[in-house]
Steps between C-alpha positions, in 0.01 A plus 500: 500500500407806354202470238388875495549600094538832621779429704655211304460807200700729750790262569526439172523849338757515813705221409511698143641814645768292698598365184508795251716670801712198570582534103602820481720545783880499427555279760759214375324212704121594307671648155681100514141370656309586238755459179408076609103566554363790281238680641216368322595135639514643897153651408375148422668320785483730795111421503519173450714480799246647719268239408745257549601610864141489562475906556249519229189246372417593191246300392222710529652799347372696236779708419605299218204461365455958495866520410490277177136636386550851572893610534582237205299638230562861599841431501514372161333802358771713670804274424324480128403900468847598524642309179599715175476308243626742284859580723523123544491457083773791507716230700516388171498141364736308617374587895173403391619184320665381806232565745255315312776226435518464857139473555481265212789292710258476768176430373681228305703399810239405690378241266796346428617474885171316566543259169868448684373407865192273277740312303806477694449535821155451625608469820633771584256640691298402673180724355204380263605600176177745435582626823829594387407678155298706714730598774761628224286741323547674826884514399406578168268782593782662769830413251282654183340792733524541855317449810131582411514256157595260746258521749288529215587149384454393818153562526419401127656139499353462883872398626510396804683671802743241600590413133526941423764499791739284297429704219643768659793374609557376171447863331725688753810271523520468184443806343716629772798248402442604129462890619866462663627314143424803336654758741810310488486533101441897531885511581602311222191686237757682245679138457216277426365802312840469325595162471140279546223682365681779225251738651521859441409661825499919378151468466449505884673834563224639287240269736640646778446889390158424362392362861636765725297736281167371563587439845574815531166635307234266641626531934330713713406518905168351527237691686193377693311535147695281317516206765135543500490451102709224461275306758199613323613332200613154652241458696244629252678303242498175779085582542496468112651187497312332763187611341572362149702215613196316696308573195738384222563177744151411601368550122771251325438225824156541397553449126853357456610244794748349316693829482584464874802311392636840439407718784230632329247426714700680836355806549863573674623430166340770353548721775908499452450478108267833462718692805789431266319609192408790576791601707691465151241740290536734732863519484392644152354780656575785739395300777861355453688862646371346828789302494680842576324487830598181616247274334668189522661563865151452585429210309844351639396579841179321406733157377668525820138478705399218278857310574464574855133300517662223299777453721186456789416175259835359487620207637862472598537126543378419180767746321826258480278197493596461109816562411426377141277828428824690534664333211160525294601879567825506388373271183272778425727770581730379259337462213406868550894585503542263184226720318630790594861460369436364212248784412792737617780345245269503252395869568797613588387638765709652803505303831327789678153430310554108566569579921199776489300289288514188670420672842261695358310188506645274804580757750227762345511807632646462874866381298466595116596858626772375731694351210406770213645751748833293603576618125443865548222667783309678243418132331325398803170628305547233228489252735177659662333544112563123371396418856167638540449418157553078615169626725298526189631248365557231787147410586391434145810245411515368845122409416645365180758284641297348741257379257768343294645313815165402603434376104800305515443282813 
């Protein structure tokens, strides 16, 4: 077995090249391949699998422990950095209404789901309640945000590996059923814009103009300098954070124990929370144009790292062991839908802000582009904006959520 992190590092950056080729090809057999298991689910399983065949013992590694400390908070300051506030409030209202309606829908969802498998069903699974409320902010934190709020959650509620593995297979067949829902309904958009929701969709021709503008003005071919910056400022930023987080922790477990109910004693905690902070000030800033270089392809690449180490932590047995937690998925996944079309008749909003806005949360920003841009290409960029604004935003109400769960057990 190989226990070398070097190596196991190697295969694994490996194993992501395979994938991101595999992907891409036109070839009918991987195009139909991965349209069943998106690429961030092969990126979890394919090292899982390794451990499972017994190529691989993990158990000593630290590259889980560098990915989620280092690449995770630098790659929320360059997922974060990128945001414009000001474009995104150009989106106008109603896009802004129905992203938060969504995320609203899920922070809400959670709760209620859990009350549901309490009351109703308490057998469902077989998982300690407390147990439970933690393992779903990991859901919360990818369906609100992405990939880094959820490893983020992970580490903050302390959930553990086996339990995280259902999580995920929870998240990505769901979201994924849901995702294909909505591309079904991009066919039929002008007749439940017509007929269900009396939406007036002009408004997005002018979305789509406005978008392929600052596209157009912020793009550029980054040099050697500007990689250079935008590692200077997540890592810097990441130092930062590190610093101030063992502080901030150490200081209120000194003085204020009883706050550890909240996280606020986790120096991790901190870490993720002042990453995220200050990734979104300096989106005020010209630090954002960085974005133009390819800011957050480097934090992405970052996510993908930190899913890769993850998947060396997973355990494949324990995945289908409850079949219940898929039905606590759909619970939750539904009340999201329910909050979102209601908000949307009584908006009036168009169906296109209800299918970017809900993936803006669930799918974040691997799928919120995919289904802005099955509308028109040049809407892909909505997708991306709502989406990297759920990074702000996902770590703070998955937090949230998870503290209402655990409050209600």
């Amino acid at each position: 077995m190989i226990d070398n992190d070097a190596v196991i590092f190697g295969i694994l950056i490996l194993i992501l090249g395979f994938v991101f080729y595999t992907s891409n090809l036109n070839n009918t057999i991987w195009k139909r391949f991965y349209t069943f298991f998106p690429v961030l689910l092969v990126c979890y399983f394919l090292p899982s699998l390794l451990n499972y065949l017994g190529l691989i013992d993990s158990s000593n590694s630290q590259l889980y422990f560098v990915a989620s400390r280092y690449l995770l908070p630098c790659s929320l300051v360059l997922l974060t950095l990128s945001i414009d506030l000001k474009e995104i409030s150009k989106l106008g209202s109603k896009a802004l209404i129905m992203f938060f309606s969504g995320t609203i829908g899920i922070l809400l969802g959670g709760p209620i789901s859990i009350l549901f498998v309490k009351y109703f069903f308490p057998t469902i699974v077989d998982i300690d309640l407390t147990d439970l409320a933690d393992g779903m902010t990991t859901i919360a934190g990818s369906w609100i945000g992405g990939g880094a709020n959820q490893a983020a959650m992970m580490e903050v509620f302390q959930v553990d590996s086996k339990i995280f593995s259902k999580m995920v297979a929870v998240d990505i067949i769901c979201a994924n059923i849901w995702l294909a829902i909505l591309l079904i309904g991009v066919n039929r958009n002008k007749y439940i814009d017509d007929n269900i929701l009396n939406a007036d969709s002009s408004s997005i021709v002018e979305i789509k103009d406005r978008i392929e503008a600052y596209n157009l003005s912020i793009s550029k071919i980054p040099d050697l300098k500007d990689v250079i910056y935008i590692c200077s400022i997540g890592f810097g930023v990441t130092g930062f954070a590190h610093f101030f987080g063992n502080i901030f922790s150490s200081y209120i477990a000194d003085n204020y124990p009883s706050l550890s109910s909240l996280s606020l004693t986790s120096s991790f905690f901190w870490l993720v929370i002042i990453s995220t902070s200050i990734g979104v000030i300096l989106s005020f800033t010209r630090v954002r144009e960085l974005e133009g270089s390819g800011a957050s392809r480097v934090g992405s690449l970052f996510i993908y790292i930190l899913v890769l180490t993850i998947g060396l932590k997973m355990d494949i047995n324990s995945i289908f062991n409850d079949p219940g937690l898929f039905l606590i998925g759909f619970i939750w996944l539904g009340f999201h839908v329910i909050i979102l079309l209601i908000t949307a008749k009584l908006i009036r909003a168009p169906y296109f802000f209800v299918a970017v806005g809900s993936q803006a949360n669930v799918g974040g920003a691997a799928s919120a582009p995919v289904v802005a841009s099955a509308f028109h290409p040049s809407l892909a960029a909505v997708g991306v904006l709502l989406a990297v604004f759920g990074y702000a935003v996902g770590t703070y109400a998955a937090w949230l959520c998870g503290i209402i769960m655990k409050g209600l057990i």
